[in-house]
SERO-4910 file (N, C-alpha, C, O; in steps of 0.05 Angstrom, whole numbers):
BEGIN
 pado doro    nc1    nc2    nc3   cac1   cac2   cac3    cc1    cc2    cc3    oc1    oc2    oc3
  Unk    A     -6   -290   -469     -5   -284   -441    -19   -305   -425    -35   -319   -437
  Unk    A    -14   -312   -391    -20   -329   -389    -33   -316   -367    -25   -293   -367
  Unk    A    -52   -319   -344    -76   -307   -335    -91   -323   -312    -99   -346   -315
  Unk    A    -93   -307   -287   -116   -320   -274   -129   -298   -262   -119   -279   -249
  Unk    A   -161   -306   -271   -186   -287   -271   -193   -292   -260   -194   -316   -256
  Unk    A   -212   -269   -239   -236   -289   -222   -262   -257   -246   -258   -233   -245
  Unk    A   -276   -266   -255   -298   -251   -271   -313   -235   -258   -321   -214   -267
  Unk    A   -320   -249   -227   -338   -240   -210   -331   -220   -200   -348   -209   -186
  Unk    A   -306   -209   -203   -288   -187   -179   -286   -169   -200   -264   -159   -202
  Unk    A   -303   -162   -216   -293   -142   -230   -268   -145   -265   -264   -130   -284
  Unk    A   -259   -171   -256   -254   -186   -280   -222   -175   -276   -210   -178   -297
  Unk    A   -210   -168   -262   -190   -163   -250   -162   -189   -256   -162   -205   -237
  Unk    A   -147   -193   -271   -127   -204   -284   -101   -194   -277    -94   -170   -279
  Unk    A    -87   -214   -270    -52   -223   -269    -43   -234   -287    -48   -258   -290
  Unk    A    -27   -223   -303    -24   -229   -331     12   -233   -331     25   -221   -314
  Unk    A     27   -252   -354     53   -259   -350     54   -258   -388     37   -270   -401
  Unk    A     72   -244   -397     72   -245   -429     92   -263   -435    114   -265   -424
  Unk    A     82   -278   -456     98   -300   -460    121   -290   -474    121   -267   -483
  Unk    A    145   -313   -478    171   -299   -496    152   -297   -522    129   -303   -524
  Unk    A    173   -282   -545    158   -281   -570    127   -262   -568    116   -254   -589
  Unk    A    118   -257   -546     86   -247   -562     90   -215   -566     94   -198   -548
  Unk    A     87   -212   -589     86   -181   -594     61   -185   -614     47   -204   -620
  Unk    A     64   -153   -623     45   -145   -635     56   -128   -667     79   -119   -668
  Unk    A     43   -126   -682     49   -112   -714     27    -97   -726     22    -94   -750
  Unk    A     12    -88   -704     -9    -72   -710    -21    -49   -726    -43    -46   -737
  Unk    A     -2    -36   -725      6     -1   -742      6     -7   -769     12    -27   -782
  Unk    A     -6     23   -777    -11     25   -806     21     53   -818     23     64   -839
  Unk    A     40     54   -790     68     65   -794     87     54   -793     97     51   -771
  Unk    A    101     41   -819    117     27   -826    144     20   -801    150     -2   -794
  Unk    A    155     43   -791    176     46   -778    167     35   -750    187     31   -736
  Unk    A    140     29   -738    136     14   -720    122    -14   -725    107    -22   -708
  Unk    A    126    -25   -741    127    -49   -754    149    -63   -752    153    -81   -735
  Unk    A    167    -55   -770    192    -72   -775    209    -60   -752    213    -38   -743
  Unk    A    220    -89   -745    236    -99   -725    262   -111   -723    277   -100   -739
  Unk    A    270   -125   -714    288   -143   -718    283   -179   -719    298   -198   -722
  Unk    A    256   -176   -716    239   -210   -709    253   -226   -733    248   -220   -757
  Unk    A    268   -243   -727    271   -256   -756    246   -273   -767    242   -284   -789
  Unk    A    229   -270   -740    200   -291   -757    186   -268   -764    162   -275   -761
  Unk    A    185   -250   -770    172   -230   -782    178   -223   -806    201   -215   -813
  Unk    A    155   -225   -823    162   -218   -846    150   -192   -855    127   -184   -853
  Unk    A    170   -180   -866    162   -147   -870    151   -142   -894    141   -120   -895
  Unk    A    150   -157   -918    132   -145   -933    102   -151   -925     83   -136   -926
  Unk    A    102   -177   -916     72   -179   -907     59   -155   -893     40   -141   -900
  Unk    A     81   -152   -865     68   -127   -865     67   -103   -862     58    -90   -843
  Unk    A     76    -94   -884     81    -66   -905     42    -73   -917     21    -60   -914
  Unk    A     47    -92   -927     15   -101   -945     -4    -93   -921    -18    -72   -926
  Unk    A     -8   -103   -902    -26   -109   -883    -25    -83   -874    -46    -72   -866
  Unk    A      4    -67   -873      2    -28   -862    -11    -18   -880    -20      4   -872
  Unk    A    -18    -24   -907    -29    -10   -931    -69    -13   -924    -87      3   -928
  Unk    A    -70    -40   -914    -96    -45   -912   -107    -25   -881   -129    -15   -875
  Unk    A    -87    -26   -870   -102    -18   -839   -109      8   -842   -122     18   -824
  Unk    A    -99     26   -868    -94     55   -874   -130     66   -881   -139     89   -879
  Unk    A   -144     43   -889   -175     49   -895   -190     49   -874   -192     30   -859
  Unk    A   -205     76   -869   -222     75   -847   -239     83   -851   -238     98   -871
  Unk    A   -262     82   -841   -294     97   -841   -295    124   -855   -311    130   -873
  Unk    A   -268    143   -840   -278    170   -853   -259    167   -873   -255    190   -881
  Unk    A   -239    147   -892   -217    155   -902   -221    124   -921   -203    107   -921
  Unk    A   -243    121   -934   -251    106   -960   -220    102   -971   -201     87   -968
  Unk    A   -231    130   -988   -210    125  -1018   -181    142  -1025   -178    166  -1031
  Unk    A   -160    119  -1023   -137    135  -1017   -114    126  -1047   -110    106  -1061
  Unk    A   -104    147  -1046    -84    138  -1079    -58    131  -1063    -61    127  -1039
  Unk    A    -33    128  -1074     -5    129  -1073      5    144  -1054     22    139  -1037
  Unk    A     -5    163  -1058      8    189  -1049     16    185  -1015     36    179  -1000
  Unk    A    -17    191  -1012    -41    195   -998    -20    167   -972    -10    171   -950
  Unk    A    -22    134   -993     -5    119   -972     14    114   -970     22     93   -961
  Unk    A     27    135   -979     59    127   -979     69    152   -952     90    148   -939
  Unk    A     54    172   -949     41    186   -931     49    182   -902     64    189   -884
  Unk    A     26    166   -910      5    156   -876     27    136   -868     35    134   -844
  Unk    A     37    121   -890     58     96   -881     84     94   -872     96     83   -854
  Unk    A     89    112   -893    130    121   -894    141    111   -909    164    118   -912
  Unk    A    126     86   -929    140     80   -946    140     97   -960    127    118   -958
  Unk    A    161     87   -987    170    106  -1009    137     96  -1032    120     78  -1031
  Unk    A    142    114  -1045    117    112  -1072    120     92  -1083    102     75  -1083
  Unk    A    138     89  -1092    150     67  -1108    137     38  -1100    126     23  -1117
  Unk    A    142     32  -1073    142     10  -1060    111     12  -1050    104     -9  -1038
  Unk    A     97     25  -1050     71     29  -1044     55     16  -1073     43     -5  -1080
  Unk    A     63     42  -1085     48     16  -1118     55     -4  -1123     41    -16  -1139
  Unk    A     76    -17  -1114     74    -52  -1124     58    -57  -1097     35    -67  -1101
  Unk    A     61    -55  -1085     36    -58  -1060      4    -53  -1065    -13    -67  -1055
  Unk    A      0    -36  -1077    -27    -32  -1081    -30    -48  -1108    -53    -55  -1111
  Unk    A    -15    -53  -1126    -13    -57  -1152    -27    -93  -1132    -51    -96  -1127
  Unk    A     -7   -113  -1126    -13   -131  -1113    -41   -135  -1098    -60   -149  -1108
  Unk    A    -43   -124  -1078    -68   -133  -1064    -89   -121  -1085   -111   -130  -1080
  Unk    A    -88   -106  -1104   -111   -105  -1127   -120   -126  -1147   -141   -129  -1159
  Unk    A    -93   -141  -1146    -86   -168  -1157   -114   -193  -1142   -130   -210  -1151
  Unk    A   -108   -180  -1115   -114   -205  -1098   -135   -208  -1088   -143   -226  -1074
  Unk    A   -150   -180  -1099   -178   -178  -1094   -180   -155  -1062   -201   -142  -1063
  Unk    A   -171   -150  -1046   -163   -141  -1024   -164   -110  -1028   -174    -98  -1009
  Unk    A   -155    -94  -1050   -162    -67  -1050   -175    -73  -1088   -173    -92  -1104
  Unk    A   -193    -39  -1086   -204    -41  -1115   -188    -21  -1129   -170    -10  -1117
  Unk    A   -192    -16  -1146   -175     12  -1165   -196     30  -1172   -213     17  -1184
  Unk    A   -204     53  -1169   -219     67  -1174   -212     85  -1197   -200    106  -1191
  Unk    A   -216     80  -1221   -210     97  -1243   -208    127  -1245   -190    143  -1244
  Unk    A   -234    126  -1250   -250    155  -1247   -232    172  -1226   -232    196  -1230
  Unk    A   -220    164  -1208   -200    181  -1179   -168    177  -1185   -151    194  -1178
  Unk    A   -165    163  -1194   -131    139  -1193   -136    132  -1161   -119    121  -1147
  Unk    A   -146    134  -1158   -143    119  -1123   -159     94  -1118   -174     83  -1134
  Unk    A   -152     86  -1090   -162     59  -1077   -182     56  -1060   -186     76  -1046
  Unk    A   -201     31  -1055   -210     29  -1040   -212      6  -1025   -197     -9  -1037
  Unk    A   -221     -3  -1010   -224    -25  -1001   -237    -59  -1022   -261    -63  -1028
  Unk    A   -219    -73  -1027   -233    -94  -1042   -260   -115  -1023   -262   -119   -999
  Unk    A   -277   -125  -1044   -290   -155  -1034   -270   -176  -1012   -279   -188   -993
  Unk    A   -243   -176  -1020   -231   -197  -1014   -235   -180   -976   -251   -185   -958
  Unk    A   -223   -170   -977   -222   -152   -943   -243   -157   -936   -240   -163   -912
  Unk    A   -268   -159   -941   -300   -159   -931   -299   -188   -923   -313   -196   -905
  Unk    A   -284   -204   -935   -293   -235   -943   -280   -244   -908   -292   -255   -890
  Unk    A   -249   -232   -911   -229   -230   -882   -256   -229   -853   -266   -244   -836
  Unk    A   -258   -198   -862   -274   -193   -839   -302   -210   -832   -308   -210   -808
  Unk    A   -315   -222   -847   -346   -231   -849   -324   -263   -833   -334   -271   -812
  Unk    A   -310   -272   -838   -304   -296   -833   -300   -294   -803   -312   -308   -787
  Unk    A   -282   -277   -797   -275   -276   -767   -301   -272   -752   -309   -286   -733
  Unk    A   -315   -248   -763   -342   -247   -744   -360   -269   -740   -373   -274   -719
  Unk    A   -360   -282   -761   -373   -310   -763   -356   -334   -739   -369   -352   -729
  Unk    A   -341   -331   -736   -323   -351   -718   -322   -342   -695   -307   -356   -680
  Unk    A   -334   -320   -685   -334   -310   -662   -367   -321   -640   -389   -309   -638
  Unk    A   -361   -340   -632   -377   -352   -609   -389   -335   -589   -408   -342   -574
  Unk    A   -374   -308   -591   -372   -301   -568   -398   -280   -574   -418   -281   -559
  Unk    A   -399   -263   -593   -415   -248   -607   -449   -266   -601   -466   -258   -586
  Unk    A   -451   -288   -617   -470   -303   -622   -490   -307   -587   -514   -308   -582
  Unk    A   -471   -307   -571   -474   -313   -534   -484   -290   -529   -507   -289   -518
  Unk    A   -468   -260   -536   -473   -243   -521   -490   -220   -537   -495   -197   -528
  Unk    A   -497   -227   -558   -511   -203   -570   -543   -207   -560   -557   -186   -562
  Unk    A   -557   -229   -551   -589   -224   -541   -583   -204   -511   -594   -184   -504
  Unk    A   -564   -217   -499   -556   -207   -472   -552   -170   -476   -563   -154   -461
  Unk    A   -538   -164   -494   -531   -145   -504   -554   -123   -509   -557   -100   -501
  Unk    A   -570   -143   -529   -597   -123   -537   -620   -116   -510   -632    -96   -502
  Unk    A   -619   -142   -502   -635   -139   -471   -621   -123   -451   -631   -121   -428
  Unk    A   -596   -111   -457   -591    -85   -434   -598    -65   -443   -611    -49   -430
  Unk    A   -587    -63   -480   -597    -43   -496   -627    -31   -484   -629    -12   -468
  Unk    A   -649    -48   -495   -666    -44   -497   -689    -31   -466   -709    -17   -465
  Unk    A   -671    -47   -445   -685    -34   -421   -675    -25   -408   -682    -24   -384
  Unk    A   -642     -6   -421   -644     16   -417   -634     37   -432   -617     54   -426
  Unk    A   -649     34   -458   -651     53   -475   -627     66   -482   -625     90   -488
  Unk    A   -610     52   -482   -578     56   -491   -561     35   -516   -568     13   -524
  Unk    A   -543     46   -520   -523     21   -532   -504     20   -524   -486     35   -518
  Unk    A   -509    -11   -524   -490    -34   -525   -468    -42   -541   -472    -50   -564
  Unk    A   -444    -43   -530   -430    -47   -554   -408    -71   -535   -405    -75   -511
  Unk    A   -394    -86   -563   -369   -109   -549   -346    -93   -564   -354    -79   -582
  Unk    A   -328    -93   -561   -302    -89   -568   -276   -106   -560   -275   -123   -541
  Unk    A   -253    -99   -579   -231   -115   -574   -199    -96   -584   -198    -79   -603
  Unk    A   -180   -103   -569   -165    -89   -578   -153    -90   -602   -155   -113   -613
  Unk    A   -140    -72   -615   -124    -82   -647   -103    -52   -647   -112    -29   -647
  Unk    A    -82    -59   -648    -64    -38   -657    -64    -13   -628    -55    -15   -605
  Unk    A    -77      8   -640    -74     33   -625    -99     44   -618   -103     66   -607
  Unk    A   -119     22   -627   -147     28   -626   -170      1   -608   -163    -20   -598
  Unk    A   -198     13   -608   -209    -15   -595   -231    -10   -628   -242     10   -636
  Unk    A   -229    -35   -639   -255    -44   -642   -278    -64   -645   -278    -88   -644
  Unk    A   -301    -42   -652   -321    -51   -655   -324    -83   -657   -315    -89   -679
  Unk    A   -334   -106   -642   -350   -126   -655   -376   -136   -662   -384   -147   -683
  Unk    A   -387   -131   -641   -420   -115   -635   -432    -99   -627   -421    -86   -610
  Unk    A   -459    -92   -633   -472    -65   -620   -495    -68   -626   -504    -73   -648
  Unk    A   -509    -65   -603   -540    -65   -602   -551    -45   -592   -545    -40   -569
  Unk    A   -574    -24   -609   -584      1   -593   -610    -13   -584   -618    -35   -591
  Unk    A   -620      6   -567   -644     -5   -548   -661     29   -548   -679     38   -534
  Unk    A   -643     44   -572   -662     72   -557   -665     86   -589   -651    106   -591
  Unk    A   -679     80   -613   -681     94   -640   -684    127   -641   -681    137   -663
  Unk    A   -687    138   -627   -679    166   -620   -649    172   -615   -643    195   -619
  Unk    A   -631    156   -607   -609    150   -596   -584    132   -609   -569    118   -595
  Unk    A   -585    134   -642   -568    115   -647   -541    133   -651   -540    155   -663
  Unk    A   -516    116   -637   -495    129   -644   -478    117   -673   -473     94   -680
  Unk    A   -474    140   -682   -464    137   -706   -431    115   -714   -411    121   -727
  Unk    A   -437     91   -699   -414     72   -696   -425     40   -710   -448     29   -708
  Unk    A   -405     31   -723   -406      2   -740   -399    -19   -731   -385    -13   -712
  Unk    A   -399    -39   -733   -385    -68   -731   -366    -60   -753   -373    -55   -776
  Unk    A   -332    -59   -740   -302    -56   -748   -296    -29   -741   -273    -21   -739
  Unk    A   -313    -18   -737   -307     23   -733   -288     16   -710   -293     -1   -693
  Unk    A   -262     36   -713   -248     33   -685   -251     65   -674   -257     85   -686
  Unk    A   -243     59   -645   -246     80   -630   -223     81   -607   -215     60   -597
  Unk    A   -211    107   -600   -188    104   -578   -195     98   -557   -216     97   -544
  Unk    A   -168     91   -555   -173     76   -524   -167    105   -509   -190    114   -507
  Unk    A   -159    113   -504   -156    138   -479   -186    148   -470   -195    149   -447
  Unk    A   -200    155   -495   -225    174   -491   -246    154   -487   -268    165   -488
  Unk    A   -247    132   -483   -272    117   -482   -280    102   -465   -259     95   -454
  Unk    A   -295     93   -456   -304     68   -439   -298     45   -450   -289     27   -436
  Unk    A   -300     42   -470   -298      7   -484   -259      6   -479   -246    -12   -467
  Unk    A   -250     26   -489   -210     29   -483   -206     26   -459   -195      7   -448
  Unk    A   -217     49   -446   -205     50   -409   -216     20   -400   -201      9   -384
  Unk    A   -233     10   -407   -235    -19   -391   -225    -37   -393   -221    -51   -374
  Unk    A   -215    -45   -420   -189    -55   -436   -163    -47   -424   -147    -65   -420
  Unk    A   -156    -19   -418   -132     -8   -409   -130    -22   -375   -109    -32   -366
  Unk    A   -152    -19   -362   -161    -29   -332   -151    -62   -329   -140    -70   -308
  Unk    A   -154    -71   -342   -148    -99   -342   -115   -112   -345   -105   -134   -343
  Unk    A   -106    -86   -353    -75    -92   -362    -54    -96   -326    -57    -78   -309
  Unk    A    -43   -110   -323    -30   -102   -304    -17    -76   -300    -22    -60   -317
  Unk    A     -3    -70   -283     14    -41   -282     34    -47   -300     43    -26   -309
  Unk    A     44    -65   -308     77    -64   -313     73    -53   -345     87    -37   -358
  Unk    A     44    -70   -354     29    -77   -380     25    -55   -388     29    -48   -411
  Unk    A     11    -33   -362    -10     -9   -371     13     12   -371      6     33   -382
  Unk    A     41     11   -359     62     27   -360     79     34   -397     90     53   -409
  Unk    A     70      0   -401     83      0   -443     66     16   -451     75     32   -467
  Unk    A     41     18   -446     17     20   -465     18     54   -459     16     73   -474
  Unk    A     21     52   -434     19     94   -444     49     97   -442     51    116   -426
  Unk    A     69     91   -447     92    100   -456     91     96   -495    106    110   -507
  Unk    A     78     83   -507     75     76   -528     49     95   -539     51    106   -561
  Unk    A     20    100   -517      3    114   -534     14    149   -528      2    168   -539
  Unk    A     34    155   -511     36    186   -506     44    188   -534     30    203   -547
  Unk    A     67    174   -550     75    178   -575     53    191   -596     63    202   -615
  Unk    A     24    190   -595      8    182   -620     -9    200   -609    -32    200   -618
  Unk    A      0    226   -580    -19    247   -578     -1    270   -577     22    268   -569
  Unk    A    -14    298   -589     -6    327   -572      8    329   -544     -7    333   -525
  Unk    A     36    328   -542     47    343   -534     33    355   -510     41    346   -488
  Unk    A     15    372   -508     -7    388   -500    -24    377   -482    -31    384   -459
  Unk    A    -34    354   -497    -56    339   -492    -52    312   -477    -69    294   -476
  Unk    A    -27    312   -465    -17    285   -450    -25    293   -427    -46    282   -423
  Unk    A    -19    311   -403    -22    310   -388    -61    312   -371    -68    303   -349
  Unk    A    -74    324   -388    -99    320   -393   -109    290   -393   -130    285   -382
  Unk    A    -95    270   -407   -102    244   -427    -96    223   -404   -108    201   -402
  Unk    A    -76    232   -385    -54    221   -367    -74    217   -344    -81    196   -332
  Unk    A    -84    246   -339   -105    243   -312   -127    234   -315   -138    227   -294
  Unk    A   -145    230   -346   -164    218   -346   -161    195   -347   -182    183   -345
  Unk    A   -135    179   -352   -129    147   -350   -123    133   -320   -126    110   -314
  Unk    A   -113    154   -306   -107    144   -276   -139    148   -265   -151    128   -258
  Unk    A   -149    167   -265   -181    170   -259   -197    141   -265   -215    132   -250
  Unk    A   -183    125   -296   -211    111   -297   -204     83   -286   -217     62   -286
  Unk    A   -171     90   -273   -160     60   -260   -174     63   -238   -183     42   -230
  Unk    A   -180     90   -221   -182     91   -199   -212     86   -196   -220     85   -173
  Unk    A   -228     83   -215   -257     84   -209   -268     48   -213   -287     35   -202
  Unk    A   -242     41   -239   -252     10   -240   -243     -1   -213   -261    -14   -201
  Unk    A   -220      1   -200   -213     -9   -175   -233      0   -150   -232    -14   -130
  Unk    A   -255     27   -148   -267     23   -145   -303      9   -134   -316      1   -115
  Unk    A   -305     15   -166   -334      4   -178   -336    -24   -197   -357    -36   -201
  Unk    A   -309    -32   -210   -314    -56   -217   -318    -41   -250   -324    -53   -271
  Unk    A   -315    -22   -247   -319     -6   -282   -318     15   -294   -335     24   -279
  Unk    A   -315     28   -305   -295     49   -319   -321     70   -322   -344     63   -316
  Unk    A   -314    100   -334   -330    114   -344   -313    132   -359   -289    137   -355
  Unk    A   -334    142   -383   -325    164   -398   -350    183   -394   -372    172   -394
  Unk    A   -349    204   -391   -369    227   -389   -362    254   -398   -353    275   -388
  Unk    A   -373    244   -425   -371    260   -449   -343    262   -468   -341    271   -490
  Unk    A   -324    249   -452   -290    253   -461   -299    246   -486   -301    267   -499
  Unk    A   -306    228   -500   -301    225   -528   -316    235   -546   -309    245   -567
  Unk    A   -351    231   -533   -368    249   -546   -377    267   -537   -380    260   -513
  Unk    A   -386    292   -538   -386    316   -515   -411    306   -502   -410    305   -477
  Unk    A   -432    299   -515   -463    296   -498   -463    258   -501   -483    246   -509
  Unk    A   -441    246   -493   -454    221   -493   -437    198   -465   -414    188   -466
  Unk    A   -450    196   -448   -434    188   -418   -436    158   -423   -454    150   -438
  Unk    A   -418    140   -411   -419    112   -414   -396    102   -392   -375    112   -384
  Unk    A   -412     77   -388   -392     62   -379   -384     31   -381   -401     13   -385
  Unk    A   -359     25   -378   -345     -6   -393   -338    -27   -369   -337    -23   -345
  Unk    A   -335    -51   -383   -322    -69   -364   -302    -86   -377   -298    -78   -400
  Unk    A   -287   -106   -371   -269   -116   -380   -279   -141   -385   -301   -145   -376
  Unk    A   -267   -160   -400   -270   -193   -405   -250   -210   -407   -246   -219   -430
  Unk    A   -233   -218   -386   -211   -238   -392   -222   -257   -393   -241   -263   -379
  Unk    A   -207   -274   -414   -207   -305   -421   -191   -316   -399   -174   -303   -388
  Unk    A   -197   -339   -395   -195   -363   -374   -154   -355   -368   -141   -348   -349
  Unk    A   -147   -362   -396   -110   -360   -400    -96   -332   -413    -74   -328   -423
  Unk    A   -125   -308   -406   -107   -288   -407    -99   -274   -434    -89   -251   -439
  Unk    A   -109   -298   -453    -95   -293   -474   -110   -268   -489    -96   -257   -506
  Unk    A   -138   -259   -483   -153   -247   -491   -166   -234   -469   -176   -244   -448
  Unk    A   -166   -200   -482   -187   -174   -455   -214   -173   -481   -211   -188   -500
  Unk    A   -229   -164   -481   -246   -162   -492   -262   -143   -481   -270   -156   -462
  Unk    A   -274   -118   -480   -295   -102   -465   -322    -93   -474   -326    -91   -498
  Unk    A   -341    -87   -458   -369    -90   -464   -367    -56   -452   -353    -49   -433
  Unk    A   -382    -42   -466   -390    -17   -460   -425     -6   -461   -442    -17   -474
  Unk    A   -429     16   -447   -464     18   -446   -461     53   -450   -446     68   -437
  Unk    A   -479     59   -471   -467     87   -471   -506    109   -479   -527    106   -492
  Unk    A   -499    121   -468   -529    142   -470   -529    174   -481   -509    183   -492
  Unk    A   -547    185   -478   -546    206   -478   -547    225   -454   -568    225   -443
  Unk    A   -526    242   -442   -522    262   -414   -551    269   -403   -554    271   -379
  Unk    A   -569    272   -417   -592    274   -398   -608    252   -388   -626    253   -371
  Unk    A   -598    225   -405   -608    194   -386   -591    190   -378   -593    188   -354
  Unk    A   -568    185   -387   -545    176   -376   -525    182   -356   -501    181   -359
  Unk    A   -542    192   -325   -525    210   -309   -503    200   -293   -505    175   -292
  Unk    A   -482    208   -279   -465    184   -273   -479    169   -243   -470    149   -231
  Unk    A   -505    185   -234   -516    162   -210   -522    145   -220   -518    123   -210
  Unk    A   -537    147   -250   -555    125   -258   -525    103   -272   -534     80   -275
  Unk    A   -502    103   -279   -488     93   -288   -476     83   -258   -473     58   -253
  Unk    A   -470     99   -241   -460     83   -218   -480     59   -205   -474     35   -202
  Unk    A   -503     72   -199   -530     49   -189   -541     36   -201   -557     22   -190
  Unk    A   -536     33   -232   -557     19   -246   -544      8   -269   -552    -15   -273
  Unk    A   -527     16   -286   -505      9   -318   -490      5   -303   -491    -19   -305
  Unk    A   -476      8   -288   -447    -12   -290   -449    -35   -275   -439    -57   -282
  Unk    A   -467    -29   -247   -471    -61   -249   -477    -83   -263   -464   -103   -266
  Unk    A   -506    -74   -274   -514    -87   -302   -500    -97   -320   -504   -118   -331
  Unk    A   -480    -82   -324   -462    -85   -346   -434   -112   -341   -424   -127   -358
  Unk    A   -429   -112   -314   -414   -120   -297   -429   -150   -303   -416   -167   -314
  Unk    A   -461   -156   -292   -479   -178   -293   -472   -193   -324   -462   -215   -328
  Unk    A   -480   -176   -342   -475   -180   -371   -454   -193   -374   -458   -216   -382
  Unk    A   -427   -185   -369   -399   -190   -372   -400   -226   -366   -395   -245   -381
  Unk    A   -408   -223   -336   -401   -240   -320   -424   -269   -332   -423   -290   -320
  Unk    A   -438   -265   -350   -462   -289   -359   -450   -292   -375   -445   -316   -374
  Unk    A   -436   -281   -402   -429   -284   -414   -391   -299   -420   -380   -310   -439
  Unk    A   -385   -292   -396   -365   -314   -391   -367   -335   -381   -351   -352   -388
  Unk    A   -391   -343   -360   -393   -365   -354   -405   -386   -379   -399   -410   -381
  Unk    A   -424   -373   -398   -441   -380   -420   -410   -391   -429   -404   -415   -426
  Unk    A   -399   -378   -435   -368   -388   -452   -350   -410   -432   -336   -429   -439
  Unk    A   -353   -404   -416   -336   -423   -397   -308   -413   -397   -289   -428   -395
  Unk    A   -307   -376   -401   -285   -364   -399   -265   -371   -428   -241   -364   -430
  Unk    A   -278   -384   -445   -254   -391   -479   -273   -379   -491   -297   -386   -491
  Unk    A   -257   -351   -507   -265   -342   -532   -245   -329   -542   -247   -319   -564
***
């Protein structure tokens, strides 16, 4: 995508998608494969097998991803049979099931390591953390989720139970809705025509008003809020980070507990802050990360 930002305004982006840029994000086969002739589908069938491991969902057999994926069984075990090969998943005897290999850790430790952007903004990070007794977190989008890249608490009474790679939705959160905020309309029109798919029926019209709410507050205030939507006792609020060409949103979120974290003190005091943060940390970058 191609992009012009001004950072200072709230970080507010006009965005143009280039031919060719899509995405292959999903760990559901049937929204993977396409017609791309530059796409290659077993790659990622493999890469749908890997995205299937998450925080609460370790160790998974055949079954279990043939499942979650849509592939057939069949085609799942030479899949898992492979990346066991490759170091990328392990075999767990004792279960018949899988887990995540060394080789996947090696993936992830490399990218975090190449990330400039982390290295800039994590003192900045800890120094919001810490004076005001909240966390800090960076995020980025991937698939149907935002996550994790860093996180710094500032309050040991107060740690939320979240990792570097943990992903989290975008609908219910501050670190998503500010990510979602930054999309143009045309952009933010795919994205909830694509995420109503992946909720209740029930639960859209609910999901719908808390997403126009958090357009209406970044256009606003310059920054998003969740209060309590994702966690029942935990209020926060996000901002956005475009890169210079667009090509990259990136969001910084500040999140507390409902009895520090009230939305005056997030309106008068965290989101500006947070907004300050954003905005040092792009200039520190010179807007490329």
């Amino acid at each position: 995508m191609n992009a012009i930002v001004d950072p200072a305004k709230g970080g507010k982006v006009k965005k143009t998608r280039l031919a060719g840029e899509t995405a292959h994000t999903s760990h559901v086969v049937r929204e993977i494969d396409d017609d791309d002739p530059d796409f290659v589908s077993a790659i990622g069938r493999g890469f749908a097998i890997l995205r299937c491991f998450k925080r609460n969902q370790k160790v998974l057999g055949n079954k279990e991803l043939a499942e979650m994926t849509g592939l057939p069984k069949s085609t799942v075990a030479r899949l898992t049979y492979t990346l066991t090969k490759l170091g990328y998943l392990e075999f767990l005897a004792s279960q018949e099931k899988y887990a995540l290999g060394v080789g996947a850790l090696t993936l992830g430790q490399t990218y975090l390591a190449g990330l400039d952007v982390r290295e800039v903004a994590h003192p900045l990070m800890q120094q919001l953390a810490d004076d005001t007794g909240s966390t800090v977190a960076l995020g980025a989008h991937h698939g149907h989720d935002m996550v994790f890249l860093d996180i710094a608490h500032g309050n040991q009474m107060f740690l939320m139970r979240v990792a570097v790679g943990q992903r989290v939705p975008h609908g219910m959160t501050a670190l998503g809705r500010a990510y979602i905020a930054a999309l143009t309309p045309e952009e933010r029109d795919s994205f909830s025509r694509d995420y109503r798919l992946r909720v209740k029926p029930q639960d859209w019209k609910r999901i719908e008003e808390m997403g126009e709410q958090a357009i209406r507050d970044y256009e606003k205030y310059g920054f998003c809020f969740s209060m309590g939507d994702w966690t029942e006792d935990v209020f926060a609020a996000g901002v956005p980070m475009v890169s210079n060409d667009g090509s990259k949103i990136l969001a910084f979120s500040c999140s507390g507990p409902t009895r520090q974290m009230t939305r005056k003190r997030l309106v008068s005091e965290i989101g500006p802050r947070l907004m300050q943060l954003r905005d040092r940390v792009h200039a520190m970058l010179g807007g490329v990360f």
